[in-house]
C-alpha positions as CSV (number, residue, x, y, z in Angstrom):
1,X,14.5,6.5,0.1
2,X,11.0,4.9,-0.8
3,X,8.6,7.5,-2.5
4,X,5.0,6.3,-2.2
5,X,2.0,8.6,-3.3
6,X,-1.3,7.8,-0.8
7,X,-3.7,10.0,-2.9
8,X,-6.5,11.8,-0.7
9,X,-9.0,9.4,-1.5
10,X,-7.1,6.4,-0.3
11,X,-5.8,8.4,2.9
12,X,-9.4,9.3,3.9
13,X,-10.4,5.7,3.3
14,X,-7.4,4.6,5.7
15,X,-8.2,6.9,8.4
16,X,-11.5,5.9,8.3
17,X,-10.8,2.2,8.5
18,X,-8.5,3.4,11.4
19,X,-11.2,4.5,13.7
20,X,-13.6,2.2,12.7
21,X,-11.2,-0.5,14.1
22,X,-9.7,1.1,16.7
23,X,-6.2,1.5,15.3
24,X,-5.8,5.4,14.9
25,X,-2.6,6.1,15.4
26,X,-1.1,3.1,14.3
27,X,1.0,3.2,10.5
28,X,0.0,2.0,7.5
29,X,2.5,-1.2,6.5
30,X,2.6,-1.6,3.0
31,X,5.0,-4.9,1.4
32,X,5.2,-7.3,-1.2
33,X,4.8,-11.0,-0.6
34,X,5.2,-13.9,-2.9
35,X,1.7,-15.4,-4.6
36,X,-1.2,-14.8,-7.7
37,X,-1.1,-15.1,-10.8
38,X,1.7,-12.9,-12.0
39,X,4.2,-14.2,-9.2
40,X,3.6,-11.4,-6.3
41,X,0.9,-9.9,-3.9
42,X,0.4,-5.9,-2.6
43,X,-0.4,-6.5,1.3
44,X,-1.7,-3.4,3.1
45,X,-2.2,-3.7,7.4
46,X,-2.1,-1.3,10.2
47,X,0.9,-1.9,12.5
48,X,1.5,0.1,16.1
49,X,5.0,-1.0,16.2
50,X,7.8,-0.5,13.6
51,X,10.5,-3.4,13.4
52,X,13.8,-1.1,12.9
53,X,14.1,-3.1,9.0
54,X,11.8,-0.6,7.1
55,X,11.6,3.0,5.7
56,X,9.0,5.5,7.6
57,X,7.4,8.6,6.3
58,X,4.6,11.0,7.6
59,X,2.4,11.7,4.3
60,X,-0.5,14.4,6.2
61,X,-1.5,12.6,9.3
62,X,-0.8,9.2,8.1
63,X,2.2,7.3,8.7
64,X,3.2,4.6,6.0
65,X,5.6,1.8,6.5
66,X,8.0,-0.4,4.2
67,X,10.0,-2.9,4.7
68,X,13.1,-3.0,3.0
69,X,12.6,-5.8,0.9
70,X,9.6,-4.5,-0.6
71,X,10.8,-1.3,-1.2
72,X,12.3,-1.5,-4.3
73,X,9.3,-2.8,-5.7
74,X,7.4,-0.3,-4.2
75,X,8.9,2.5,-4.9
76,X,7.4,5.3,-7.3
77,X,3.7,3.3,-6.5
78,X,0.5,4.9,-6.1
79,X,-2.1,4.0,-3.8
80,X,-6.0,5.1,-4.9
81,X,-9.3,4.5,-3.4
82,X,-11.5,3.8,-6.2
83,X,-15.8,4.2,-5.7
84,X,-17.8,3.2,-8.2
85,X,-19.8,1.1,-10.7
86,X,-17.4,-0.5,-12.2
87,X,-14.5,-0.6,-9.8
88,X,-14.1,-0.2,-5.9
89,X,-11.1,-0.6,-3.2
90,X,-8.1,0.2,-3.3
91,X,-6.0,0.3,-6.1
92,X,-1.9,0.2,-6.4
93,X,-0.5,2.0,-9.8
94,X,3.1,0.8,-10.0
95,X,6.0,2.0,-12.2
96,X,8.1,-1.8,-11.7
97,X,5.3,-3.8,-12.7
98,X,6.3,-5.2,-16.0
99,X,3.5,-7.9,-15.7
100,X,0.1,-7.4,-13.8
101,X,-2.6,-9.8,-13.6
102,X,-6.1,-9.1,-15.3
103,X,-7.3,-8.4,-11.3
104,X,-4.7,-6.0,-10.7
105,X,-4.2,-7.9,-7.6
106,X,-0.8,-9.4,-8.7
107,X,2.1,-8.5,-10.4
108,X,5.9,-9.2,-11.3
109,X,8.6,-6.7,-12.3
């Protein structure tokens, strides 16, 4: 079992994007791919249909989907919607990184 916090800012952010788009309903499809600095990449993207290779979970109204390669280095993570001077977007806290790039867009553990 994957454990994944999506804090209340970063729900309300994806819920928003949602409508905006035209997507509500759909899940939120979290994974890992290769690339950056530090070796891999977080990827977020709404998905209306689940391939049968990933663990699904409700968290409040929003579904969140993980594939099972990525889910050992996703597990424990946090997802945050930071807004402010200094930093905005979304940001991914995660317990496996042992390495993160100065961007906090890449990491390997």
């Amino acid at each position: 079992m994957v454990q994944v916090e999506v804090t209340p800012p970063a729900k309300a952010e994806v819920l928003k994007i949602m409508e905006k788009q035209g997507k509500v309903g759909t899940a939120l499809r979290l994974f890992v791919q290769g690339g950056g600095c530090s070796g891999l990449t977080y990827g977020m993207t709404f998905d209306k249909e689940e391939s049968g290779d990933e663990v699904a979970f409700q968290d409040g109204g929003l579904k969140v989907v993980v594939d099972h390669a990525s889910a050992p280095l996703l597990n424990g993570v946090k997802v945050d919607y930071l807004l402010g001077l200094d930093a905005s977007g979304f940001k991914i806290y995660n317990p496996n990184a042992t390495h993160t790039c100065s961007c906090g867009k890449s990491f390997s553990a």
